[in-house]
C-alpha positions in Angstrom: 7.4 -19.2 -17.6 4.1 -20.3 -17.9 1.5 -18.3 -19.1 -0.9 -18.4 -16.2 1.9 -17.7 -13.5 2.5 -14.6 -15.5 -0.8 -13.4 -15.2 -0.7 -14.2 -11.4 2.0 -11.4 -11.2 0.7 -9.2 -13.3 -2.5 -9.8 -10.9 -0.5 -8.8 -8.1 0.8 -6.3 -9.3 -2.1 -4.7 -10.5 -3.9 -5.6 -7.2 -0.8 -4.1 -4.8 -0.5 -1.0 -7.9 -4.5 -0.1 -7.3 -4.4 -0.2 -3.4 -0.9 1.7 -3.3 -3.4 4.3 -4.8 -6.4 4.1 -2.8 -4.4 4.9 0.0 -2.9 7.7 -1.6 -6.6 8.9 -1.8 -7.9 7.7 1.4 -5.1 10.0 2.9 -5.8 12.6 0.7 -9.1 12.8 1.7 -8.0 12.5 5.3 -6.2 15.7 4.7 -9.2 17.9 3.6 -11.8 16.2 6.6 -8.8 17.0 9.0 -6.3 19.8 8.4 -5.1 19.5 12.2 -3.1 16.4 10.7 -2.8 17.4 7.3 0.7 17.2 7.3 1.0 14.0 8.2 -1.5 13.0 5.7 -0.1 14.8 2.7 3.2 13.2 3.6 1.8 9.3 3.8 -0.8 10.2 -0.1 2.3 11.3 -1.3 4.0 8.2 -0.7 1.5 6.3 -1.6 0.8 7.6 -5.2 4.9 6.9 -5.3 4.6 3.2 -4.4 1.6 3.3 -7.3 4.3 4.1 -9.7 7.3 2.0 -8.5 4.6 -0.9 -8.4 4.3 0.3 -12.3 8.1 0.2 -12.9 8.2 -3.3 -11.3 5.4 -4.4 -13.6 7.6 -3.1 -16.1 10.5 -4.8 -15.3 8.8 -8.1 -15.1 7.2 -7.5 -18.7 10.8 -7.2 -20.0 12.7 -10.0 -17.5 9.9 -12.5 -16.8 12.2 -15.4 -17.3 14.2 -13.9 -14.2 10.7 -14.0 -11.8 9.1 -16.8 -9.9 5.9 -16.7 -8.1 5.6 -18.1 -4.6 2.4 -18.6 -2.6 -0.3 -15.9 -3.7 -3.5 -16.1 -2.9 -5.7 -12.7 -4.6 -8.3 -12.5 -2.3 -6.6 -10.8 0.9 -5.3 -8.1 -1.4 -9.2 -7.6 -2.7 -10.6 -7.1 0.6 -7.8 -5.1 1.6 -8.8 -2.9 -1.3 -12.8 -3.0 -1.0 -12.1 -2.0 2.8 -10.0 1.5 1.8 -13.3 2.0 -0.7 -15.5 1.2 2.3 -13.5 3.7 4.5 -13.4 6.5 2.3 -17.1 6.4 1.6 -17.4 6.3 5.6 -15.3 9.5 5.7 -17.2 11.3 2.8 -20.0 10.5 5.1 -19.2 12.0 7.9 -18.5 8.7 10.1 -14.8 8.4 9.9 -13.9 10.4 12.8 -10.1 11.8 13.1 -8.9 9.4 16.0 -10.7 6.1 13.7 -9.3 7.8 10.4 -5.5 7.4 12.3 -6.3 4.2 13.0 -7.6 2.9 10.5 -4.2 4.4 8.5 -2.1 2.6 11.2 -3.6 -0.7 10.6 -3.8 -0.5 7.1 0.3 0.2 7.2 0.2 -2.8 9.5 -1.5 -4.8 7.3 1.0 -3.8 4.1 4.0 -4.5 6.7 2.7 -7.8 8.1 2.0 -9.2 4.6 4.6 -8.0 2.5 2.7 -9.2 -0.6 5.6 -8.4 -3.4 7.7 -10.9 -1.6 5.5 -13.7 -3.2 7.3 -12.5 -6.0 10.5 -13.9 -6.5 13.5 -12.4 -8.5 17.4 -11.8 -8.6 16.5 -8.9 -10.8 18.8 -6.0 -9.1 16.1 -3.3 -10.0 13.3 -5.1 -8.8 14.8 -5.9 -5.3 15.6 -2.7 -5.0 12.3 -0.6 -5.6 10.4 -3.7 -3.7 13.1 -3.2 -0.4 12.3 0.8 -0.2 8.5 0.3 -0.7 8.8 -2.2 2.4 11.0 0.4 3.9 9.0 3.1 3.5 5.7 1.1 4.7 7.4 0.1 8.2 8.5 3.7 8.5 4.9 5.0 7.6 4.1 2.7 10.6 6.2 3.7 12.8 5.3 7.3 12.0 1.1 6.6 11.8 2.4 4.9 16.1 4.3 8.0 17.1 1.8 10.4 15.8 -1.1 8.1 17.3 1.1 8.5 20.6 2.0 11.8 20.7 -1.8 13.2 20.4 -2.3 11.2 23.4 -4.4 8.8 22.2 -6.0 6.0 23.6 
């Protein structure tokens, strides 16, 4: 592999790892600013600092097997602005100007975002391991979806 498609992974990687755990902070914070939901939010940080370390064991896994990896199309920059946008967020909710209805929302489209993207498929790799902690992420962000809609739903609103 060449050298400079490794370090697009390893980008990646460290990109997806570093949002995985501004989310799990963005809902932490969520949690304190507003207990009514702080279920929910302790559920989705917790998550989150899980993907942070499966995104670590996949870096792992790639240091070991990188002949077994391909990259696809990858571009950096969505993933950056996906992260400088959680930053921007918490510092609105530190602020006071995150209310609880925009906080859920802005949770729901950031789930939405991770869903629609799915950035570790530009990744590519028969690696058993790898497939498997990449499918449960994706299956745990589409469920974290689904859950940020319902929830969204069933306190009515709009």
């Amino acid at each position: 592999m060449e050298e400079s498609t490794s370090q697009k992974i390893i980008q990646l990687l460290d990109l997806l790892r570093e949002v995985e755990s501004a989310l799990g902070d963005f809902y932490s914070r969520c949690a304190f600013f507003f207990p009514e939901d702080e279920s929910l939010w302790e559920e989705l940080k917790s998550d989150e600092i899980k993907h942070a370390g499966q995104v670590e064991e996949l870096t792992i896994i790639f240091n070991e097997k990188k002949d077994r990896f391909r990259l696809g199309e990858f571009n950096p920059e969505p993933l950056k602005t996906f992260l400088e946008d959680i930053e921007d967020q918490r510092d609105s909710l530190e602020k006071g100007e995150l209310t609880r209805d925009n906080a859920l929302f802005v949770a729901r489209d950031y789930e939405d975002n991770l869903v629609e993207n799915k950035f570790l498929r530009a990744i590519e790799s028969e690696e058993p391991e790898f497939i498997r902690l990449t499918e449960q992420i994706e299956q745990e962000e589409t469920e974290h979806l689904e859950e940020l809609e319902d929830y969204i739903k069933a306190i009515s609103i709009n």
